[in-house]
C-alpha positions as CSV (number, residue, x, y, z in Angstrom):
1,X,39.2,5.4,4.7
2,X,35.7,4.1,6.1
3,X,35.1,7.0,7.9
4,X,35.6,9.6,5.0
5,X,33.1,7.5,2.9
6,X,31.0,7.5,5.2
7,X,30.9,11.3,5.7
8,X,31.0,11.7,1.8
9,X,27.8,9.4,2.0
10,X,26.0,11.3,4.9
11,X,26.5,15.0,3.2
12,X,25.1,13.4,-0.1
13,X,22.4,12.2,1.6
14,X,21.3,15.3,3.2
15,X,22.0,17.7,0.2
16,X,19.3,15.2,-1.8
17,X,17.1,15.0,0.9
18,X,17.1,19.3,0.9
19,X,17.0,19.0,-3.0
20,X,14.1,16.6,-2.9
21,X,11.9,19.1,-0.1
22,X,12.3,22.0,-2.8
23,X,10.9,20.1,-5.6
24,X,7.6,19.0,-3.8
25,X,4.8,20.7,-4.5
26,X,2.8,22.7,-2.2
27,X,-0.5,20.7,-1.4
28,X,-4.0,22.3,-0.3
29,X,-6.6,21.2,1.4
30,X,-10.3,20.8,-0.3
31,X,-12.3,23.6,0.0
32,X,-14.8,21.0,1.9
33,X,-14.7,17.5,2.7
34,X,-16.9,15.3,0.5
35,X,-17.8,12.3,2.7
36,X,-20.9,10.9,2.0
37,X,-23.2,11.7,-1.1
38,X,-27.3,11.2,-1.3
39,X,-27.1,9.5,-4.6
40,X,-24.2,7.5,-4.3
41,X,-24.3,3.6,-3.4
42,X,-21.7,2.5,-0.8
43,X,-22.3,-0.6,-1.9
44,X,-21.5,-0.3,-5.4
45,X,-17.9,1.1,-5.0
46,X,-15.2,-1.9,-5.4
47,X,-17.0,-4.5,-3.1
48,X,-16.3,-7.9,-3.5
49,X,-19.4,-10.8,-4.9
50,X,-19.5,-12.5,-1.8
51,X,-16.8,-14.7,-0.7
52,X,-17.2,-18.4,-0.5
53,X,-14.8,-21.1,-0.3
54,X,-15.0,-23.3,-3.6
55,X,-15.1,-26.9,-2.4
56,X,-12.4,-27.9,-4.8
57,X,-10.2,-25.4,-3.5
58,X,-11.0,-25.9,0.4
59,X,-10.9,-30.2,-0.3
60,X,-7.7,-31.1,-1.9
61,X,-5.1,-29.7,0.6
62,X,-7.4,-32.0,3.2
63,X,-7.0,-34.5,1.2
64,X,-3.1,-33.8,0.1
65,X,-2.8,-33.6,4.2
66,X,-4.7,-37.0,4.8
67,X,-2.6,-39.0,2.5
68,X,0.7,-37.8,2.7
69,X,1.0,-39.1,6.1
């Protein structure tokens, strides 16, 4: 019984794995590779302010720590 499920699983498996390689699209390459640009700023692309630890933040679980013993 545990085998013939399991076979029934495996040849479902693989007939959805074929059908899902004949629905992907075929995918090209750039003409040319784009990896740096004269006028564009590195660092204006998704950086971060700066990160600093806000004392609040950095204090109470020392303090939490301190006391709870």
């Amino acid at each position: 019984m545990f085998k013939r499920s399991l076979l029934n699983y495996m040849v479902h498996n693989e007939s959805l794995k074929c059908e899902r390689l004949k629905s992907q699209k075929i995918r090209r390459r750039p003409e040319s590779c784009h990896g740096f640009h004269p006028e564009e700023n590195a660092r204006e692309c998704g950086g971060v302010p700066g990160l600093s630890a806000k004392p609040p933040f950095v204090l109470l679980p020392l303090i939490l720590t301190i006391f709870s013993r």
